[in-house]
C-alpha positions in Angstrom: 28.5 -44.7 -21.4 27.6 -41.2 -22.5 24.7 -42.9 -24.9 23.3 -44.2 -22.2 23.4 -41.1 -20.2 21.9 -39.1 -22.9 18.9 -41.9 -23.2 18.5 -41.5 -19.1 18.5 -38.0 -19.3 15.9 -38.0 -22.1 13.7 -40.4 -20.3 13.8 -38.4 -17.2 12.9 -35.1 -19.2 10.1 -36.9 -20.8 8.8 -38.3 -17.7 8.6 -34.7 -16.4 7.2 -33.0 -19.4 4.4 -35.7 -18.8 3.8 -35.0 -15.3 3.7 -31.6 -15.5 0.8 -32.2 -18.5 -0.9 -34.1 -16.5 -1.5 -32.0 -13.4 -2.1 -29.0 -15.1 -4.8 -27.9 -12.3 -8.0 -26.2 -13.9 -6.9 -25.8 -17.6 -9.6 -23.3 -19.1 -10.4 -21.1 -15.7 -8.9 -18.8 -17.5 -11.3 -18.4 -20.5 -14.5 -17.6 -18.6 -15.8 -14.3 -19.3 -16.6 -13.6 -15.4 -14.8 -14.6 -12.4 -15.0 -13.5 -8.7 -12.5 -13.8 -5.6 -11.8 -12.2 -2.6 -8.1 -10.5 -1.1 -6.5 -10.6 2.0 -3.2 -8.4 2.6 -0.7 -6.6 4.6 -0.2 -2.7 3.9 2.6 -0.5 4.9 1.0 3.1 4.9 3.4 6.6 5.0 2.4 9.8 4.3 5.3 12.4 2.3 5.0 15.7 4.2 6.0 18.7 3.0 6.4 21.8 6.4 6.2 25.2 5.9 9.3 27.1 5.1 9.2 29.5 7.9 9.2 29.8 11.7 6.1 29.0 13.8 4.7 30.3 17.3 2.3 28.4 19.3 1.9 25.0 20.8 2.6 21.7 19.5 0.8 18.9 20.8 1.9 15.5 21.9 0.4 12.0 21.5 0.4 11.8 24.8 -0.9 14.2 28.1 1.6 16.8 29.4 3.7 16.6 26.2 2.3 19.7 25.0 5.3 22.0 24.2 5.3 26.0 23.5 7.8 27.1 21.0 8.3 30.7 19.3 9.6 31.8 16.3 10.6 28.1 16.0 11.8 25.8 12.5 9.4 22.4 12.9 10.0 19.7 10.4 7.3 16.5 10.3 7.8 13.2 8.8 6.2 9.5 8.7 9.3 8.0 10.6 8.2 4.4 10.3 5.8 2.5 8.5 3.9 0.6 10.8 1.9 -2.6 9.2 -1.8 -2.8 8.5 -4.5 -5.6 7.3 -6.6 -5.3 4.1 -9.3 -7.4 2.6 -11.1 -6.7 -0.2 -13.7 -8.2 -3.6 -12.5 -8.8 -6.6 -14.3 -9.1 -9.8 -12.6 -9.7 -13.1 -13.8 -9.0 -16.8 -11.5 -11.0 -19.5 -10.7 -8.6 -22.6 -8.8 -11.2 -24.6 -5.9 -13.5 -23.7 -3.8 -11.8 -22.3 -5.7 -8.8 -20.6 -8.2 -8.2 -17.9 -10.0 -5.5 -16.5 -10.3 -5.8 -12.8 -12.5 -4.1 -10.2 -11.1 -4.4 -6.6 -12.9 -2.9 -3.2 -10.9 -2.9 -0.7 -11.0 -1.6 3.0 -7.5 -0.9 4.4 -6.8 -0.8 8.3 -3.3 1.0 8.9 -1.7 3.7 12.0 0.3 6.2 10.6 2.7 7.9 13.3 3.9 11.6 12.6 6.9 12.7 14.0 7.8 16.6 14.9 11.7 17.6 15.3 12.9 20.8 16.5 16.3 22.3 17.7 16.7 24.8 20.3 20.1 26.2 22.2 20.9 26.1 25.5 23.0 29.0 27.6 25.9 26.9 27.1 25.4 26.9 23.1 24.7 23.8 23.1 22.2 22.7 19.9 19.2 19.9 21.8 17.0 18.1 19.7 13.2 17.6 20.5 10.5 15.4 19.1 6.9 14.8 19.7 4.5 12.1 17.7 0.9 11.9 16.8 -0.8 8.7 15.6 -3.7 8.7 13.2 -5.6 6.0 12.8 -6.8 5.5 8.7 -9.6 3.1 7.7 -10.2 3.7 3.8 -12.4 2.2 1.3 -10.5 2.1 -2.1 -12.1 1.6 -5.2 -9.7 0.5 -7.6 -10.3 0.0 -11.4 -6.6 -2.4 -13.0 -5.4 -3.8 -16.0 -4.5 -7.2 -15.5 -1.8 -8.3 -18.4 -0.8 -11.9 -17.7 2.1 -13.5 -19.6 1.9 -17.2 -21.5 0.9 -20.1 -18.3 3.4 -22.4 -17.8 2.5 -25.5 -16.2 0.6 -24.2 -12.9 2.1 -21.0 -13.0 1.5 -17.5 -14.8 3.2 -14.2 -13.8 1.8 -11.1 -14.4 1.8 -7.1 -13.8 -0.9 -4.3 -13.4 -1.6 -0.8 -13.3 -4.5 1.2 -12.4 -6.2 3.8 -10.4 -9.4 4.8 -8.2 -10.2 6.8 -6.0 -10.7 5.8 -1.5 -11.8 7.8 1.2 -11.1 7.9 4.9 -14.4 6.8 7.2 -12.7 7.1 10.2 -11.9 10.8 11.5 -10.6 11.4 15.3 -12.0 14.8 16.3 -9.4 15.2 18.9 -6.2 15.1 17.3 -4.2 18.2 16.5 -4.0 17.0 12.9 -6.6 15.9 11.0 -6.2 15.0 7.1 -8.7 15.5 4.3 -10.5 12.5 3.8 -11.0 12.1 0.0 -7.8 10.9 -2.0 -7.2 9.6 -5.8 -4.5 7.6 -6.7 -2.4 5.5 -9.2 -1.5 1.8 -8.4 0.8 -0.8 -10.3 2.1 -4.1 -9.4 3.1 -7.2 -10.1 2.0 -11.3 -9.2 1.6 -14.8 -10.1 -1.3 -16.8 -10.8 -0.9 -20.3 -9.3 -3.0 -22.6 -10.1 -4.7 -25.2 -7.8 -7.6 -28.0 -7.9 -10.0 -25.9 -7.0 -9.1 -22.5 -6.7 -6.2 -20.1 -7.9 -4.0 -17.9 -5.5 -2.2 -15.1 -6.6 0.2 -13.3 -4.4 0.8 -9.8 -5.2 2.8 -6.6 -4.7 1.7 -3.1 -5.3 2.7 0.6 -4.8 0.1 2.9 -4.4 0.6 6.8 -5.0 -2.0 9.2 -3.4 -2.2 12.9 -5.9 -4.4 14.6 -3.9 -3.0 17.0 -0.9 -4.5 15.4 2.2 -3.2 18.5 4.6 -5.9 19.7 6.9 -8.4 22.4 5.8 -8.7 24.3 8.7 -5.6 24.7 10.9 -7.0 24.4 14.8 -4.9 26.2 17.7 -1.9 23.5 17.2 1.2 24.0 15.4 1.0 19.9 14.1 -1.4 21.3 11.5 0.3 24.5 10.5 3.7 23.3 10.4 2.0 20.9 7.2 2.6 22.6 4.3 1.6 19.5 2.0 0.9 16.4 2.4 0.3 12.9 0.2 -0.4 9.3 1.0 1.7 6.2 -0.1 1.0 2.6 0.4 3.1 -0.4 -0.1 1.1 -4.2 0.1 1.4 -7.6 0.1 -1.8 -9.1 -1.1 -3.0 -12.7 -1.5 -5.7 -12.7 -4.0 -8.3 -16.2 -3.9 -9.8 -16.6 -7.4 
């Protein structure tokens, strides 16, 4: 009994090692020189804010009408509260260094809404503490121009994992005037991430994830009539995405 179990189970294993040979999709796609292939994604934009150590006057500005409020000699403290979801697409092209290793160039425009969120605390007559908020929402539309390492690990079957790291440089073409915050518009930044190559009859998709780390201060350079700017004391990007790469 256990003979024959061991010459079922060897059949079985050899019928499968057979199978998986022969439907190895596209078997030396990954020894051309060149390749192309466009991405599609989902991004998940903050920024980390730094506010200014000391108490402001003035007025803070709402996202909305009438939600101006004046404060004096008043602690404000800003954050990115929640990370609201955004659509990327972007080119890829892909220079093979050797087996295991590509160099990768990747445009990408990014479509994301960032919401900023300013607390305070006052006291009442009773001495009771009440806690206020107001929210701004900027819209961001960068073009990123990322330049990664691509080091993939040994395919197996239709399937090859891999990781990357990199860095570029994007900048911000859309800029709303008439907020009370405006952020510089030129940012560098360092990216890695990691995926898996799988391997179809005519194409390969690759789904990714990546963490992106802005180093350059995007707080305003002139601070306008509005405490949201002034209450920035520094202020970087970060981007978390999901991206389905077509190669």
């Amino acid at each position: 009994m256990n003979k024959k179990l061991l010459i079922l189970c060897f059949a079985l294993l050899s019928a499968f090692s057979a199978s998986a040979q022969k439907a190895m999709n596209r078997p030396y796609v990954d020894d051309k020189l060149f390749h192309f292939g466009f991405s599609l994604g989902v991004n998940f934009m903050d920024y980390s804010i730094h506010t200014v150590d000391e108490p402001l006057t003035g007025t803070l500005q709402g996202e909305n009408l009438g939600e101006a409020a004046n404060l004096e000699n008043t602690m404000i403290y800003a954050r990115c509260k929640y990370m609201i979801p955004g659509f990327s697409v972007g080119f890829i092209g892909d220079l093979r260094l050797c087996e295991y290793l590509n160099l990768r160039l990747i445009p990408q425009l990014h479509f994301a809404e960032r919401d900023i969120t300013y607390k305070w605390e006052t006291t009442d007559e009773a001495g009771n503490e009440e806690e206020h908020l107001r929210k701004t929402s900027l819209l961001s539309i960068p073009i990123a121009i990322p330049l990664e390492l691509k080091w993939s690990a040994q395919r197996c079957g239709n399937y090859r994992p891999y990781v990357t790291v990199g860095g570029g440089v994007s900048y911000n073409c859309f800029e709303n005037k008439e907020k009370p915050i405006i952020p510089k518009r030129l940012d560098y930044f360092t990216e890695i991430g990691a995926g898996c190559d799988v391997y179809f009859s005519w194409f390969k998709f690759c789904p990714q994830l990546k963490y992106q780390l802005g180093f350059n201060d995007l707080s305003p350079e002139t601070h306008t009539e509005f405490l949201n700017s002034q209450a920035v004391k520094r202020m970087r990007s970060h981007m978390i995405s999901l991206v389905f790469n077509f190669e």
